[in-house]
N, C-alpha and C positions, 0 to 999 in steps of 0.2 A: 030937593032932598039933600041932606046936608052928608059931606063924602067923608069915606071912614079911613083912615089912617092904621096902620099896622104899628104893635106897640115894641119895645124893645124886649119885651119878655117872650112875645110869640116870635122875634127875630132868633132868642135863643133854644125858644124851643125847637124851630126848623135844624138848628144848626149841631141837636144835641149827639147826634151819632158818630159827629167827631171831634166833638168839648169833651166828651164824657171821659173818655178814653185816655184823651192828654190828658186831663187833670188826675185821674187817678195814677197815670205814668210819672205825673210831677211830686205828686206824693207820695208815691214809693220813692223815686231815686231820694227824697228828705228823708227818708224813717233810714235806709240804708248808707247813707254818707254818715250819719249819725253814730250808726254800728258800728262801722270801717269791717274791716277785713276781718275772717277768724281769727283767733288764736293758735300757736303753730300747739301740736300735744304729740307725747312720746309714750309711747306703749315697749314693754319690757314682752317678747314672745318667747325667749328658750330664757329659763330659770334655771342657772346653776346649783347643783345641791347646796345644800345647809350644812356645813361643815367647818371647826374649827382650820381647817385648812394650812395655812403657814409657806414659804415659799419655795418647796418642792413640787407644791400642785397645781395646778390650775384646769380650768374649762372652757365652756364653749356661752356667752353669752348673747344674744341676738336678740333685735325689735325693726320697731318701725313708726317714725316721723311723719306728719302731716303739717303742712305749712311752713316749712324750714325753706330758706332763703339760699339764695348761691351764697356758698367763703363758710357758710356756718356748720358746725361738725359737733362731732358726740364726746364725753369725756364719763369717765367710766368710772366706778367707785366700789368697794368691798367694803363691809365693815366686818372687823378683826380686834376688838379693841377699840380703835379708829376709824374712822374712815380713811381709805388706803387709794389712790391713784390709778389705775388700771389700762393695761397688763404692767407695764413698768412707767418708771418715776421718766426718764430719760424716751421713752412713748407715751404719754397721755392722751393722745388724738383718737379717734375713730371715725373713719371718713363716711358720711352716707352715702349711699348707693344712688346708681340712677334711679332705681324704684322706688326710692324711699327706705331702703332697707338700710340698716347697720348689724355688722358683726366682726366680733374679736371675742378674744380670750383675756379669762380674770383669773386672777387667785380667789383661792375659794374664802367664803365667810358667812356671818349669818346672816347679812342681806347684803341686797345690790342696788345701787342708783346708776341714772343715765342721765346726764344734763346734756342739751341740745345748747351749747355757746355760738359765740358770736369770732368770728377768724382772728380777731385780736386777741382773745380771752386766753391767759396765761394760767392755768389750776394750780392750785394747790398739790405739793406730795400726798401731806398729812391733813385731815381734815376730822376735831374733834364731833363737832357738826354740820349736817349739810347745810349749801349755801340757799340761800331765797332767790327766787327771780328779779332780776335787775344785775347792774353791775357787770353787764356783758353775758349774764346768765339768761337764756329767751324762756324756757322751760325745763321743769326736773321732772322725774318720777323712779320708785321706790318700791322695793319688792324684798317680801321674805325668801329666804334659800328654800325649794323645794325639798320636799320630804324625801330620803334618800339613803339607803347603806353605808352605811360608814367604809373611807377611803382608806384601803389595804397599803401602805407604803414597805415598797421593796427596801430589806435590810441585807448588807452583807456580812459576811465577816472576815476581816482583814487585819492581820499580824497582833491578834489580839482582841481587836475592838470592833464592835458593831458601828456601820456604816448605813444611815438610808441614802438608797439612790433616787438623784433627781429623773424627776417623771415632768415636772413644767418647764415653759421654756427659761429663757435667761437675757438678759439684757448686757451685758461679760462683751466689753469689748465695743459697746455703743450700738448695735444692732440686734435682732432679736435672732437666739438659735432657739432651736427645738429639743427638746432630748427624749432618748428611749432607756429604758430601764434595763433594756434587753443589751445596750451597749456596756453595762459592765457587768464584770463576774471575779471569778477567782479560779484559778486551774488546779490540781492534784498536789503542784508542789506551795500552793498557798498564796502564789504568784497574783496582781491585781492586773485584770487585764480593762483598758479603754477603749474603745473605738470610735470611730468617730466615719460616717458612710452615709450614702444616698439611701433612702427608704421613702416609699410611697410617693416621688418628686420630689423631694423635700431631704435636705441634710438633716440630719440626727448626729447629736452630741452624746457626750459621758461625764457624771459629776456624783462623788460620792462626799457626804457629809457625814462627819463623826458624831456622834447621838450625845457625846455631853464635852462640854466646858472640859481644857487642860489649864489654862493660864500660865505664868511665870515658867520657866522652862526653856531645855532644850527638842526642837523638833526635827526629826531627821527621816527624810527620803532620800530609799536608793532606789533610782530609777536605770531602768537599761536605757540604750541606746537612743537619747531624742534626736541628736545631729538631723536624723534623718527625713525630718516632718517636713513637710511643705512649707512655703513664704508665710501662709496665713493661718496655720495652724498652731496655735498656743497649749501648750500643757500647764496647767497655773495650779502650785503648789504653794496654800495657803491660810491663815485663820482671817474670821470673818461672821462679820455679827448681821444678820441678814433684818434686824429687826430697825438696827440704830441708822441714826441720818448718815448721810454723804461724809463729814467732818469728822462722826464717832463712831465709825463703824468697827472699830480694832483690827483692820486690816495691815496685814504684813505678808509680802508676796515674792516667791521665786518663780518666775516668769520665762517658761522656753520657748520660745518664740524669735520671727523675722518679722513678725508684727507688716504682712505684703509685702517687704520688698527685701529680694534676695540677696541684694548685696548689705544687711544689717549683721548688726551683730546677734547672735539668737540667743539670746538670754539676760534678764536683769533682773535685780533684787529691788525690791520699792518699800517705802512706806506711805501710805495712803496719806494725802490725795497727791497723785501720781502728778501733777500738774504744776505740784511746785519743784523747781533744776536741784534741789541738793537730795530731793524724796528718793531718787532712782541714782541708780549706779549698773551702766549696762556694762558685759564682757563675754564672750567667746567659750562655747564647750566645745571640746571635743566628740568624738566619737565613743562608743563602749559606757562601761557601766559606771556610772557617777551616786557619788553621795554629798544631797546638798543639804546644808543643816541651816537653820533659825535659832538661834540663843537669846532667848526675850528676857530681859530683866529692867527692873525699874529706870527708867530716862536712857535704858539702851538697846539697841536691836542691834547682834551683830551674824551676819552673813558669811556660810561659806560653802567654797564646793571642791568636793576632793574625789580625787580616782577611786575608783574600784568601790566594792561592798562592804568591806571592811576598813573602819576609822583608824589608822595608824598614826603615832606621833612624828614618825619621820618623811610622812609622806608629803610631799610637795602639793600647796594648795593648787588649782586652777586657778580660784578665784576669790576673795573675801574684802568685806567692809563692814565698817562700822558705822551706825548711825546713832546718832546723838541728842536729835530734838524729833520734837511732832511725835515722840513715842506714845502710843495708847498704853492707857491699863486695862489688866484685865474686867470682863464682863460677862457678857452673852456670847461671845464668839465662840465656834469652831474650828475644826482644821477641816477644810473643803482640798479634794484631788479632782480637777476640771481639767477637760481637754473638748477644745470648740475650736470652732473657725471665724476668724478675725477679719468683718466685714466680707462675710462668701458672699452677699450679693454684687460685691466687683470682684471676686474672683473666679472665673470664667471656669480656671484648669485646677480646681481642687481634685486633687485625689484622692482616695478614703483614705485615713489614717488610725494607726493601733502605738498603744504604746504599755510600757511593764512594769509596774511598780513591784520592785521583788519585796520590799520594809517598809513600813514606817515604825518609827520609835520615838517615844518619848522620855525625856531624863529629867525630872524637879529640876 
């Protein structure tokens, strides 16, 4: 009887309970290398109101990231006209959280972007529109301003002129302060009072903006007693175009301050950008009641600061200069009275600070 041989198909078949399994194991891991990995994606979860906004205000915006990589971070956006940089030009980062989460503060507009970049990725201030994925861009996403009450901004009135008080924070000085609304006022005798203190953990500033355009002119504060402010406390008497770049902003600044370090001199006149040697002209106040004036006229800015409340012709300057180039013309500027802390996250021994603007005045 002739002997029977086992074929290679029934060898496969004995063996199928652990072929079956690998080969389908072999063809997944193919269909899934093919894929690769998700996609990283940004969800937007607190919506700031929808608000014409501008840079006295700001909020709270917050989300959360999936797939985001170590070094890689968030970069924030408004649109206001533009798409705008967020919270400031001088901070555009937002760091993600261990959880996944992100949160910071924006000025307000009529919508918001969140782009999840890559650690290299340098943004844009101004951006007419948003950018595409690629280019150090991993992921964006975009949201209209939630439906919401129109924002009340606190006005004062001082030596004449209506003033709104800053309620967002500020970037003044290279770091971010806070501000309350609650810090400035006006007293019975018309007096502008600032202050500047702890609240909630957190220091709180004072910044009051004039509600229109003066241009060409003389500008004159009389402030009482600065001498007396802390190393890192600044009083910064100013115009100032909150809308225009770094370069055009019509910035022209009397500056009281030790800018940290006690042995400085506490005061200086600049013309913006403070960074070039003949822009600044620093010198010494005294104690008691000073009157320093700004005289703006075509290709010149000249400075000065004299005792007491009242401008007399024979009174001995403290201090004065003239400036002769990099003068702005006028535009959009204002006259801003700011008083914040310079760099208080290394100042360990700030202590509250007040200070009194008894005037402002202006003369064509």
């Amino acid at each position: 009887m002739p002997q029977s041989f086992p074929t290679l198909s029934s060898h496969l078949w004995n063996w199928r309970p652990v072929l079956f399994p690998a080969i389908v194991a072999i063809l997944l891991v193919g269909c899934n290398s093919k894929q690769g990995p998700p996609k990283p994606s940004l969800q937007i979860t607190r919506v700031p109101p929808s608000d014409p906004g501008g840079p006295m205000q700001l909020d709270y915006i917050e989300g959360r990231v999936s797939g985001a990589l170590p070094g890689q971070q968030i970069v924030l956006y408004a649109h206001g006209g533009s798409w705008w940089v967020q919270p400031f030009k001088s901070q555009p980062l937002t760091r993600i959280q261990a959880d996944s989460t992100w949160r910071n503060s924006t000025h307000l507009g009529a919508e918001y972007a969140a782009l999840l970049v890559e650690s290299n990725y340098r943004p844009e201030a101004k951006l007419e529109t948003l950018p595409i994925v690629g280019n150090g861009v991993v992921a964006i996403t975009s949201v209209k301003g939630s439906p919401a009450k129109p924002i009340i901004i606190k006005t004062i009135h001082f030596s004449g002129y209506d003033w709104n008080v800053r309620a967002a924070g500020s970037a003044r000085g290279g770091e971010a302060n806070f501000y309350d609304p609650a810090n400035a006022w006006t007293d019975k005798d018309g007096y502008l009072h600032l202050t500047m203190s702890m609240r909630d953990g957190k220091w709180t500033c004072a910044e009051i903006a004039l509600t229109r355009e003066l241009g060409y002119g003389s500008y004159r504060f009389v402030v009482q007693d600065s001498a007396h402010l802390d190393p890192s406390a600044v009083l910064g008497l100013f115009t100032f175009d909150e809308e225009a770049g770094e370069e055009t902003r019509k910035e022209l600044d009397i500056e009281l301050s030790r800018w940290g370090n006690p042995h400085n001199e506490n005061a200086q006149y600049v013309v913006q950008p403070y960074y070039v040697p003949e822009n600044v002209a620093r010198f010494s106040v005294p104690s008691g009641v000073l009157t320093h004036i700004i005289r703006w006229e075509p290709g010149v800015a000249s400075f000065s600061t004299l005792p007491g409340s009242v401008v007399q012709n024979k009174a001995k300057n403290v201090s004065e200069h003239v400036f002769n180039s990099g003068i702005p013309t006028p535009a959009s500027e204002k006259v801003h009275i700011d008083l914040y802390d310079f760099r208080h996250s290394r100042n360990t021994s700030q202590r509250p600070a007040e200070v009194v603007i008894e005037k402002f005045e202006y003369l064509p």
